[in-house]
TORKOL-4160 file (C-alpha; in steps of 0.2 Angstrom, whole numbers, padded with zeros to 4 digits, m for minus):
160
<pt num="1" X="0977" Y="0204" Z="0688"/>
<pt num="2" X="0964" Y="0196" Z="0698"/>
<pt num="3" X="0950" Y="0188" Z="0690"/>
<pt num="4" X="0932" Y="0181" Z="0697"/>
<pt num="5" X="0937" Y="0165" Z="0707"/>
<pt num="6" X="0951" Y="0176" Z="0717"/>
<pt num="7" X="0965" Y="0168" Z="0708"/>
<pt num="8" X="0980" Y="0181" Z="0706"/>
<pt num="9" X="0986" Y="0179" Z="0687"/>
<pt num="10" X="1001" Y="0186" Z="0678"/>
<pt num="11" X="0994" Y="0199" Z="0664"/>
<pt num="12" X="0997" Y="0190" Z="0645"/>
<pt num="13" X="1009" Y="0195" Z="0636"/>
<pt num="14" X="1003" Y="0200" Z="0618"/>
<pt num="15" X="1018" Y="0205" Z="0603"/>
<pt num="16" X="1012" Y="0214" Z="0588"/>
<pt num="17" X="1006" Y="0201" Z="0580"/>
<pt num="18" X="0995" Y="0195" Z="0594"/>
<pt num="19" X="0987" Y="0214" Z="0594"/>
<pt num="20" X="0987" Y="0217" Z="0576"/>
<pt num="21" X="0976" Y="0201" Z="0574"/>
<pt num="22" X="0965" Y="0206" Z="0587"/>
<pt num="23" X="0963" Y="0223" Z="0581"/>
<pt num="24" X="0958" Y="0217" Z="0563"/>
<pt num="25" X="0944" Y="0204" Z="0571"/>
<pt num="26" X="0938" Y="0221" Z="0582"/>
<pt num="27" X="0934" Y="0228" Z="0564"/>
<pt num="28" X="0931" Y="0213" Z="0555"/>
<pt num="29" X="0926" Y="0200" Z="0565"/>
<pt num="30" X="0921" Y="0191" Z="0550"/>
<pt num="31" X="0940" Y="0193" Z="0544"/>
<pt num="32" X="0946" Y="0173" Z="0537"/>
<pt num="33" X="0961" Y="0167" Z="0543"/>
<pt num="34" X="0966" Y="0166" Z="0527"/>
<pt num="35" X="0962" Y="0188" Z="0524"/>
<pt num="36" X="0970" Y="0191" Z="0540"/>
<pt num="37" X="0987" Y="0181" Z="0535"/>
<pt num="38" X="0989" Y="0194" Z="0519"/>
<pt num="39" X="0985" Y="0208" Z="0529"/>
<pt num="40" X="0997" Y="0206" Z="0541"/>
<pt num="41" X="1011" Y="0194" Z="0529"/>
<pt num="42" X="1011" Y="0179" Z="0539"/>
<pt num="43" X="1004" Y="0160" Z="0537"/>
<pt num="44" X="0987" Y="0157" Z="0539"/>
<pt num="45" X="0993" Y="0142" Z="0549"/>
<pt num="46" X="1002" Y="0156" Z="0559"/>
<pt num="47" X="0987" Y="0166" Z="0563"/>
<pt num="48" X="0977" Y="0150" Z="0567"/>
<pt num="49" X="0991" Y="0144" Z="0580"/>
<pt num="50" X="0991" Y="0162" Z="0587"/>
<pt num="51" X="0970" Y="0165" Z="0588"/>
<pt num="52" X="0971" Y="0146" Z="0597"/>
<pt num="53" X="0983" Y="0153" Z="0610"/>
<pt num="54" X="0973" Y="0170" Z="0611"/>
<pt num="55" X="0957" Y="0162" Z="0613"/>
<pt num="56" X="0967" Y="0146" Z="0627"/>
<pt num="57" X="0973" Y="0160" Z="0637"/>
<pt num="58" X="0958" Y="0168" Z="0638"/>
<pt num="59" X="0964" Y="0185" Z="0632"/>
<pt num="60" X="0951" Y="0186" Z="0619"/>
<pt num="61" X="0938" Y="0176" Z="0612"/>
<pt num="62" X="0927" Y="0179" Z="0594"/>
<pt num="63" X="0908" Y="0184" Z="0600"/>
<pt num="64" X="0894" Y="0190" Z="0591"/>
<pt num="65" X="0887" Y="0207" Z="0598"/>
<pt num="66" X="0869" Y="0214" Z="0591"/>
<pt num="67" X="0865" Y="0232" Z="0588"/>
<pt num="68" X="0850" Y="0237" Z="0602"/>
<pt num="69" X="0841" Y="0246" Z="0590"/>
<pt num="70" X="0840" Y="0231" Z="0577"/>
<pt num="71" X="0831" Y="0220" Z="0590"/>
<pt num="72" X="0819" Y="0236" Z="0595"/>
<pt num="73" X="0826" Y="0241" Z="0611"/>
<pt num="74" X="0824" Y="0259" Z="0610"/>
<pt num="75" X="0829" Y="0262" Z="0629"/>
<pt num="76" X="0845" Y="0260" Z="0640"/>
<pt num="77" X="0841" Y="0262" Z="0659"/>
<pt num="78" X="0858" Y="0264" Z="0674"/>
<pt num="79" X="0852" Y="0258" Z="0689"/>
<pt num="80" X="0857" Y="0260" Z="0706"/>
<pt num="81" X="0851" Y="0246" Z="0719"/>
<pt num="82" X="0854" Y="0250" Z="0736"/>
<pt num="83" X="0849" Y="0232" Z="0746"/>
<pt num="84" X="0845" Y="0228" Z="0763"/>
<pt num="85" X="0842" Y="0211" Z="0773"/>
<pt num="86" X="0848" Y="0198" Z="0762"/>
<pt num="87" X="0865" Y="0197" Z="0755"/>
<pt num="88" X="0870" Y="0208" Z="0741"/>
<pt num="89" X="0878" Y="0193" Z="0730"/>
<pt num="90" X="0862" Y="0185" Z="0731"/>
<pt num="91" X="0850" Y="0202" Z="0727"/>
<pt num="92" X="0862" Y="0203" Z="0712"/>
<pt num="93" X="0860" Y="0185" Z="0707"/>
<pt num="94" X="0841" Y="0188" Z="0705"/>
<pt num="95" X="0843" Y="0203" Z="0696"/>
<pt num="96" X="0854" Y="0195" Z="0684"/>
<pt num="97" X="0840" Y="0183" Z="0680"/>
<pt num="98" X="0828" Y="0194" Z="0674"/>
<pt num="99" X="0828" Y="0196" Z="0653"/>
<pt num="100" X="0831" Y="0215" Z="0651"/>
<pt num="101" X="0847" Y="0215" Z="0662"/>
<pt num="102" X="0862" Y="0218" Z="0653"/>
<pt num="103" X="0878" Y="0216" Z="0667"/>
<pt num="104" X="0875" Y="0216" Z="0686"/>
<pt num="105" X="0891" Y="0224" Z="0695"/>
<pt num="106" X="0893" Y="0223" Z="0715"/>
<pt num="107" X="0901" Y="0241" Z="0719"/>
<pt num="108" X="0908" Y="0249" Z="0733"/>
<pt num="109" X="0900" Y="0266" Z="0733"/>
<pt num="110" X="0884" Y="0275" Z="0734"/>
<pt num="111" X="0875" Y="0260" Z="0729"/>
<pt num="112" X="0879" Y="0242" Z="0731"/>
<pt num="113" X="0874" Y="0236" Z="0714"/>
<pt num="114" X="0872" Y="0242" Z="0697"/>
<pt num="115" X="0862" Y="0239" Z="0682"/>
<pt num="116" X="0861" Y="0240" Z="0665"/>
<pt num="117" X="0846" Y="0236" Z="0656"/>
<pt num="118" X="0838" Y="0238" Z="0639"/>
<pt num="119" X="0819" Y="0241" Z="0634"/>
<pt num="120" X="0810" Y="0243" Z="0619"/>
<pt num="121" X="0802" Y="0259" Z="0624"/>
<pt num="122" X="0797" Y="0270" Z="0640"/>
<pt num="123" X="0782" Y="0261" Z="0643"/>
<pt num="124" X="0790" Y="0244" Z="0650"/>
<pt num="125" X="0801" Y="0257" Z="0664"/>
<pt num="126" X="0788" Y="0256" Z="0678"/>
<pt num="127" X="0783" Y="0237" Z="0675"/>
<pt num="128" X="0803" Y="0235" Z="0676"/>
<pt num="129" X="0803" Y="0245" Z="0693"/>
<pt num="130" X="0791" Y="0240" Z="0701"/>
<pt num="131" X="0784" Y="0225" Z="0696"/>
<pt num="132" X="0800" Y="0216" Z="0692"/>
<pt num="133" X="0816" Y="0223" Z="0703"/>
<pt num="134" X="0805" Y="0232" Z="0717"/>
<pt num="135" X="0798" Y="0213" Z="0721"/>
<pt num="136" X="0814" Y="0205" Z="0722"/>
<pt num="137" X="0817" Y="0202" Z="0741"/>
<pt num="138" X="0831" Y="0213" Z="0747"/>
<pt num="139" X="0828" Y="0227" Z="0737"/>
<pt num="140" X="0829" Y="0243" Z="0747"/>
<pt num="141" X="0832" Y="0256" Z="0735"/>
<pt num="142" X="0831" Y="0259" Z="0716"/>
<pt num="143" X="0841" Y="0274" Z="0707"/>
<pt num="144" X="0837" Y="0274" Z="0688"/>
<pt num="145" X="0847" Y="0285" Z="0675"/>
<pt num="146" X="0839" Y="0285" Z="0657"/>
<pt num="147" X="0853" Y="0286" Z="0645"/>
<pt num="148" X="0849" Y="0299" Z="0631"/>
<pt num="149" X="0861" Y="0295" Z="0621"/>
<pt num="150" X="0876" Y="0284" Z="0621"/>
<pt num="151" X="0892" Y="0289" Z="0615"/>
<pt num="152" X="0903" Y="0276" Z="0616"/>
<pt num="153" X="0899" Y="0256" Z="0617"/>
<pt num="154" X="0910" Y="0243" Z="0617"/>
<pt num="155" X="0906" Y="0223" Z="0624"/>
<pt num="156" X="0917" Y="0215" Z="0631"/>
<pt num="157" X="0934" Y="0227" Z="0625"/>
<pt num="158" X="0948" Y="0230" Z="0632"/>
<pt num="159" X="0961" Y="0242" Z="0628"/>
<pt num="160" X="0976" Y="0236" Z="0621"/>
């Protein structure tokens, strides 16, 4: 497994316990230490000692995720950015900055970086384009794909 800084790590190794835990905070991420314990016939202590090590080796860690809708954005945009003249790194650290921009991913492919963004409604989609992303220096190309409908969601899973 390789993660950001280049570094080479052995994959965690997760028992049952480890996944079961995980898989009840995926459902009820309000679950106690205390209700998960029952549920699963262990110490709470135990379950305690275990979400420490889970959330030390960085295989999980306990996050709060809003619903789009509750906060009023009504519109999920993909966007392909094709750049040119300035590095991509740096094109894809400016696009991170702006508010509406939910992950920035370099790629290898048809674009060099792509975007997901959230906005309230259709009417903000050409200030985004052209006001906001079109002026950031380096910017050659912009590919949006509105999302009508989204059928799967998930921040920040993995499959176990």
């Amino acid at each position: 497994m390789q993660i950001r800084s280049g570094r080479t790590l052995s994959p965690p190794v997760l028992d049952a316990l480890d996944s079961n835990i995980i898989a009840i905070l995926r459902t009820n991420g309000r679950a106690t230490n205390q209700d998960i314990a029952e549920r699963l016939s262990v110490t709470a202590a135990t379950v305690s000692a275990r979400l420490q090590k889970l959330e030390d080796s960085r295989v999980m860690r306990v996050v709060a995720v809003t619903d789009f809708s509750a906060h009023g954005y009504n519109l999920i945009i993909a966007l392909g950015v094709n750049v040119q003249d300035r590095p991509i790194g740096d094109v894809g650290r400016s696009l991170a900055a702006l508010p509406e921009v939910l992950s920035v991913n370099l790629m290898s492919g048809e674009h060099d970086i792509e975007l997901l963004v959230a906005l309230h409604d259709f009417s903000e989609v050409q200030s985004l384009l052209y006001d906001q992303i079109g002026n950031i220096e380096g910017v050659k190309e912009i590919s949006p794909g509105v999302a009508v409908d989204i059928v799967k969601f998930e921040f920040n899973v993995v499959p176990l």
